[in-house]
N, C-alpha and C positions, 0 to 999 in steps of 0.2 A: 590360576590367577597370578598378576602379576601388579607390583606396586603403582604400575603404570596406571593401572585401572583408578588407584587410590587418588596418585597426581594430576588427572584429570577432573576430579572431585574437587580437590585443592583448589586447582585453579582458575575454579568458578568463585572463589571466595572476593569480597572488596577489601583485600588486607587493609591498605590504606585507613579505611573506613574503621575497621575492624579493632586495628591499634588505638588509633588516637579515638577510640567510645571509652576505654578503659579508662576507668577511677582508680583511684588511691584508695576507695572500700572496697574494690574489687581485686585488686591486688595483697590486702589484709585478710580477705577469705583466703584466699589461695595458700596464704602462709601458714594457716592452720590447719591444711587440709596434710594427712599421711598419703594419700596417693592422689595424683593429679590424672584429670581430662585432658582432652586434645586442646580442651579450651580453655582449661586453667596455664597447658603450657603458652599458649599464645596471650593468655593477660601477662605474665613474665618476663615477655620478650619484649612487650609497650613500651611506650614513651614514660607511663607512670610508672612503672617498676624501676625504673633509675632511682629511683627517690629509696627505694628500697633494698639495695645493692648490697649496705651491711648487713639486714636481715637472714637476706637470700643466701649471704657468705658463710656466716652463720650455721644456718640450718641444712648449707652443702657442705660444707667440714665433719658437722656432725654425721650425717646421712655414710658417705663416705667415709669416713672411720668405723663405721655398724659393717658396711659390707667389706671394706678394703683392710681393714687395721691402717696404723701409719706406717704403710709401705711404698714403695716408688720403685717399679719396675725398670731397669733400664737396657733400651737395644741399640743398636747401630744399621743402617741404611750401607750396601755392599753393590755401589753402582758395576755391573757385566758388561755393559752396551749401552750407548749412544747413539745409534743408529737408529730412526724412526720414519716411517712414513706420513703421517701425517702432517698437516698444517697447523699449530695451536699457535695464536697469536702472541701466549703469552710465558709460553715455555723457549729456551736456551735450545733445548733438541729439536726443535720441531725443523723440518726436511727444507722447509726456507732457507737455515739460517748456515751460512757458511764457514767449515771447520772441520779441521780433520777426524773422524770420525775412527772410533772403537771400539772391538770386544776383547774382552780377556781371553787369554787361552786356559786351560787347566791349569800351565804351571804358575800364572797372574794371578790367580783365581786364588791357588795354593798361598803366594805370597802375602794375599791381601786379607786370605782368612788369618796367616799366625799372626800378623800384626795384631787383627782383630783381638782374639782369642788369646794374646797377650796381657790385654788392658784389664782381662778380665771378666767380659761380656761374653753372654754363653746364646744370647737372644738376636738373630738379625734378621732383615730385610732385605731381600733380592730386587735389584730396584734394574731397568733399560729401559731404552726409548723402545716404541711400540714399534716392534718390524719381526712380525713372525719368522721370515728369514734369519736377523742375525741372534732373536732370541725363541729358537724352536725349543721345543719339549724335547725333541733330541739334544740339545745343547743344556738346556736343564737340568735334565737329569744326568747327565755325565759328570757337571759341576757339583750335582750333590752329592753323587759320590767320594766326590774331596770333603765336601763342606762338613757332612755329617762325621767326618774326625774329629771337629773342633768345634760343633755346635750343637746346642740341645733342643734348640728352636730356630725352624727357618720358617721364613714367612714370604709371602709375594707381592710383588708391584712392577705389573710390567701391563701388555695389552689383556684386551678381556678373551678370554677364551671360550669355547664350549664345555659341557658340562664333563662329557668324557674326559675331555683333556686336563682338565683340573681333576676328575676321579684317580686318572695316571701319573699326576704329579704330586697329591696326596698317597697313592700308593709307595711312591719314592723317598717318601719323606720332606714334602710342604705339608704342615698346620696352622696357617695364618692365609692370610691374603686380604691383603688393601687394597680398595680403589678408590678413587674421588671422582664422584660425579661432574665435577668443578662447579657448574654450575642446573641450578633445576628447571631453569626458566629455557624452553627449547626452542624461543626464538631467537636469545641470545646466543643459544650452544650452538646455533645454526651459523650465527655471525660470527664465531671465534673460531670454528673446527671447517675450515675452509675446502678442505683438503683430505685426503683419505679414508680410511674405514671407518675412525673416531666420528666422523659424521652421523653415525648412527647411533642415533638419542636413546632409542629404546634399549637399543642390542647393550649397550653402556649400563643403562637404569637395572638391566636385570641381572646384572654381572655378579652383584655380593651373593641374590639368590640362589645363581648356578653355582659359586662355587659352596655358600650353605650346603645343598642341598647333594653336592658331590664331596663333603664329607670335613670342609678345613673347620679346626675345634676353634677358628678364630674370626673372625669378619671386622674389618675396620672400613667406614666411610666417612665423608667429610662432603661438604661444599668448598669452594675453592673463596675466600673472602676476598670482596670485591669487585666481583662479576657483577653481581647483582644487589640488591637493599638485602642488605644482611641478616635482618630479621625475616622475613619471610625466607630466604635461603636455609637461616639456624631454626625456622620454626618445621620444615619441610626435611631438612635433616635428619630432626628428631623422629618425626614420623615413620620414615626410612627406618629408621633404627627399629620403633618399635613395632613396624610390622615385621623385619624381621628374627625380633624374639618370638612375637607370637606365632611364627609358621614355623622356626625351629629352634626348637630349645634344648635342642645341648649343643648349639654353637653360643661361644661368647659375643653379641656384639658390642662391636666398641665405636668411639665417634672421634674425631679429629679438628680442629680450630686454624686450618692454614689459612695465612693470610698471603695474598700476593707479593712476592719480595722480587730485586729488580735483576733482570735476565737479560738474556742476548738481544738487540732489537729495541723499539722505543715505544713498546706498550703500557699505557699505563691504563688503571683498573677505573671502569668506570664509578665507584664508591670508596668510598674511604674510610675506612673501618677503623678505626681508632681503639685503645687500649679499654678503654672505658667498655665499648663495644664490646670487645669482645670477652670481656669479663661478663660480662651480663649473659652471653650467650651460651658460657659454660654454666657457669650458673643456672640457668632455666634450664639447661638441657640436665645438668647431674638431679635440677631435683623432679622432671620430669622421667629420667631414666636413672633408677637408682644402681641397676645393677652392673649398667654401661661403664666399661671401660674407657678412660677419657684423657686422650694424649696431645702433649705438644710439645711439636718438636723446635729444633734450633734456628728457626724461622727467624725468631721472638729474641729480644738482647737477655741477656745473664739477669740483669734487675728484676726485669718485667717478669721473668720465667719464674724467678726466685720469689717473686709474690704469687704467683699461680699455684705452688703446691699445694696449702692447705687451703685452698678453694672447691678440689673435687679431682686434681687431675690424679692421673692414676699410673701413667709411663710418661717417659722421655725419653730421648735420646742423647746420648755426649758424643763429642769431641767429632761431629758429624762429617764426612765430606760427599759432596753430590757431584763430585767427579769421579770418572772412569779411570780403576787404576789408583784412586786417590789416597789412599793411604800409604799408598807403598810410594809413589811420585806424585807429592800434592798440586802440580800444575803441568800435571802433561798435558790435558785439553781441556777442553770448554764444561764446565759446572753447569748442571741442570738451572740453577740457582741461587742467591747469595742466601749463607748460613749468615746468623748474628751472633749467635754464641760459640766459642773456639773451646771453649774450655775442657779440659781435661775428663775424660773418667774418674782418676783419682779427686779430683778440683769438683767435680758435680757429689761424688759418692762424701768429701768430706760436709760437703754445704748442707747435704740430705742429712746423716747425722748430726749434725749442729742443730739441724729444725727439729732432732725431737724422729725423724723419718730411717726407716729399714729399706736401705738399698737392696734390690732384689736382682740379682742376676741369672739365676737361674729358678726356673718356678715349672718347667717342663720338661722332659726327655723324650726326642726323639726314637719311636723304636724302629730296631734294626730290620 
């Protein structure tokens, strides 16, 4: 079985309809219930659950403290390669966009991991543009060779793979792997992914399962906010999520809140997802998935993030860069993306202690 089967279920639903039926008694059942339906998280995600925001906040603080304690995970994003093949209308890398293009060597690699592993972060993310060429599984695992010096947890974001080859690079030492669907709706994914292999909606939708199922102790997804009406994307999310707890459980799955931030090119997101929005959207998802790991990253300003912690979220990231190389030379080329928060490791890990929160750096080890 594949999720896909579930998404096509989904999207016989009249969301529209769906949302604006909900009451203000329907959203007060919800709040007393200990574990939610498919259709209690979709009264949460309404138009009337705004009205409810403190409640929700509430009762996702406490939820989260029961499973998390007040801790805050923090990793770092480790861009390899900017080279992609495909077309994404709304990404810096995408094969359109004009710019001298990169990969690290080993000894780049070496550079950008001691910076890393300096700050004190023991946790990252291997992030490049989608191009099996300049980021093969040969090129991976030679890097982890370096990496796994200086790190206790490596994780992925790169193209989707087949299941073997995620079996071979969990062999070598990846335990994580992120992807973002960007968006679930596949007539839009059709209109944005213009170009290359990323065209394929499905092969994409079952990517978290193959790598599940080939063995990473971690799975993070997301919708990409903005693509589409938010709510039906954060309510279709969660779903995501929770089917893949119930088909394997002893991976952790986690969920992600990225909103469109502004890149190479003059794409703008067809919705606009506002802070309000997307509060509400962790919210319903932490109390729909209590065990869910729930990250956000440096998208989001210092303020805004700063009010997020005792909400539900559960990681972040500091002092981020989405450039290739970028740590060691912070403007050699083109950023996946704009970050909003600059701030330090030290600068994030003091804020977390001031709220009362246990910076976690290391919470996994690598074995050899």
């Amino acid at each position: 079985m594949s999720f896909y089967t579930k998404l096509k279920e989904i999207n016989t639903l009249s969301f529209d309809e769906l949302f604006e039926n909900v009451t203000n008694r329907d959203v007060e059942k919800v709040l007393k219930k200990d574990r939610l339906s498919e259709q209690d998280f979709m009264t949460l995600l309404s138009p009337a659950a705004e009205n409810y925001l403190e409640e929700m906040a509430q009762k996702s603080h406490e939820i989260t403290t029961q499973h998390f304690g007040k801790t805050m995970q923090l990793f770092l994003p480790l861009y390899l390669s900017d080279y992609c093949v495909n077309t994404c209308k709304y990404c810096s890398f995408s094969v359109d966009n004009d710019f001298p293009r990169r990969r690290l060597s080993m000894e780049e690699i070496e550079q950008e991991a001691k910076i890393i592993a300096d700050m004190g972060i023991k946790h990252i993310i291997l992030l490049s543009g989608e191009s099996r060429m300049h980021s093969s599984n040969a090129y991976l695992k030679e890097s982890l060779k370096v990496l796994k010096k200086y790190f206790s947890s490596i994780g992925l974001e790169i193209q989707p793979l087949d299941t073997e080859e995620y079996q071979e690079l969990v062999d070598h030492g990846i335990d994580g792997l992120t992807v973002y669907q960007e968006v679930y709706n596949e007539e839009i994914y059709a209109g944005i992914h213009t170009k290359g292999p990323k065209r394929d909606f499905k092969y994409r939708l079952d990517t978290p399962e193959r790598g599940a199922f080939a063995g990473m102790r971690s799975v993070n997804i997301a919708a990409l906010l903005g693509l589409d009406d938010w709510r039906k994307e954060s309510f279709i999310t969660g779903l995501h999520a929770a089917y893949l707890q119930d088909n394997y459980l002893e991976t952790e799955v986690g969920v992600s809140f990225p909103r469109i931030r502004p890149n190479a090119g003059d794409f703008q997101p067809k919705v606009d997802v506002t802070d309000k929005n997307l509060v509400q959207a962790l919210l319903a998802s932490r109390l729909f998935l209590p065990r869910s790991g729930i990250t956000i990253s440096t998208r989001e300003t210092p303020e805004f993030r700063d009010q997020l912690i005792p909400l539900g979220v559960t990681k972040m990231s500091a002092a981020s860069s989405t450039v290739v190389g970028g740590y060691t030379e912070p403007d050699a080329t083109q950023s996946q993306f704009e970050i909003s928060d600059e701030r330090s490791v030290k600068e994030v890990k003091e804020l977390l202690l001031a709220k009362g929160y246990q910076p976690v750096m290391k919470d996994w080890h690598i074995l050899s």
